[in-house]
N, C-alpha and C positions, 0 to 999 in steps of 0.2 A: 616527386611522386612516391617514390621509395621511403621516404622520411615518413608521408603520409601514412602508407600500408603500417608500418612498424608503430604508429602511434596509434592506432585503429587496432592492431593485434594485442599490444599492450592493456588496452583499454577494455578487451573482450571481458576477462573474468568477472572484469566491474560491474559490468553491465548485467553478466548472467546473476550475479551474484543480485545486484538491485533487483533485477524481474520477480527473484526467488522471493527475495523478502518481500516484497509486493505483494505477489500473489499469497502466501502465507499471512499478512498480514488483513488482506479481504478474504480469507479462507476462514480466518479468525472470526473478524464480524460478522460474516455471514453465520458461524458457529453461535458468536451470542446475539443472533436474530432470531434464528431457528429455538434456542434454551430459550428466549422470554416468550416467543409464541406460545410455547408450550404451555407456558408457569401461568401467563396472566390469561385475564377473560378477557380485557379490553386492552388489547396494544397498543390500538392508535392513538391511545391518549396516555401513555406511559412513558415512555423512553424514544421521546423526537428531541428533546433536546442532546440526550446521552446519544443518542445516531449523529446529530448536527456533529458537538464534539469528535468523535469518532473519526468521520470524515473528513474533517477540516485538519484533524493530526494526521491523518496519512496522507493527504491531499501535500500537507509541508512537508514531511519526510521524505515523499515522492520527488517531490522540485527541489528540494536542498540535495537530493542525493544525484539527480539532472544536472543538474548546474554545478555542484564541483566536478563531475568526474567526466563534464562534459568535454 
């Protein structure tokens, strides 16, 4: 149990540190959601592929960075 705790305490910064760039990372997008709303007249039909991408890269960032420091 003691081994447990210490590899748990070990492992905090990791974690905080992934939440950080996470949220920074959908802080982002959401940033260039809001710049094209602005720019374009029609969004819906503008940049759903450049979202799909978007998503699917932090989607894997998010799980690679799960899973090693799990």
């Amino acid at each position: 149990m003691k081994k447990l705790i210490q590899d748990n305490v070990e492992a905090l910064p990791v974690y905080i540190a992934m939440v950080l760039i996470v949220f920074s990372l959908f802080a982002g997008y959401h940033g260039l959601k809001l710049i094209r709303y602005t720019i374009t007249n029609h969004p819906e039909r503008n940049y759903k592929f450049f979202e799909f991408v978007i998503s699917v890269i932090l989607i894997t960032i998010f799980s690679t960075l799960l899973f090693t420091y799990k």
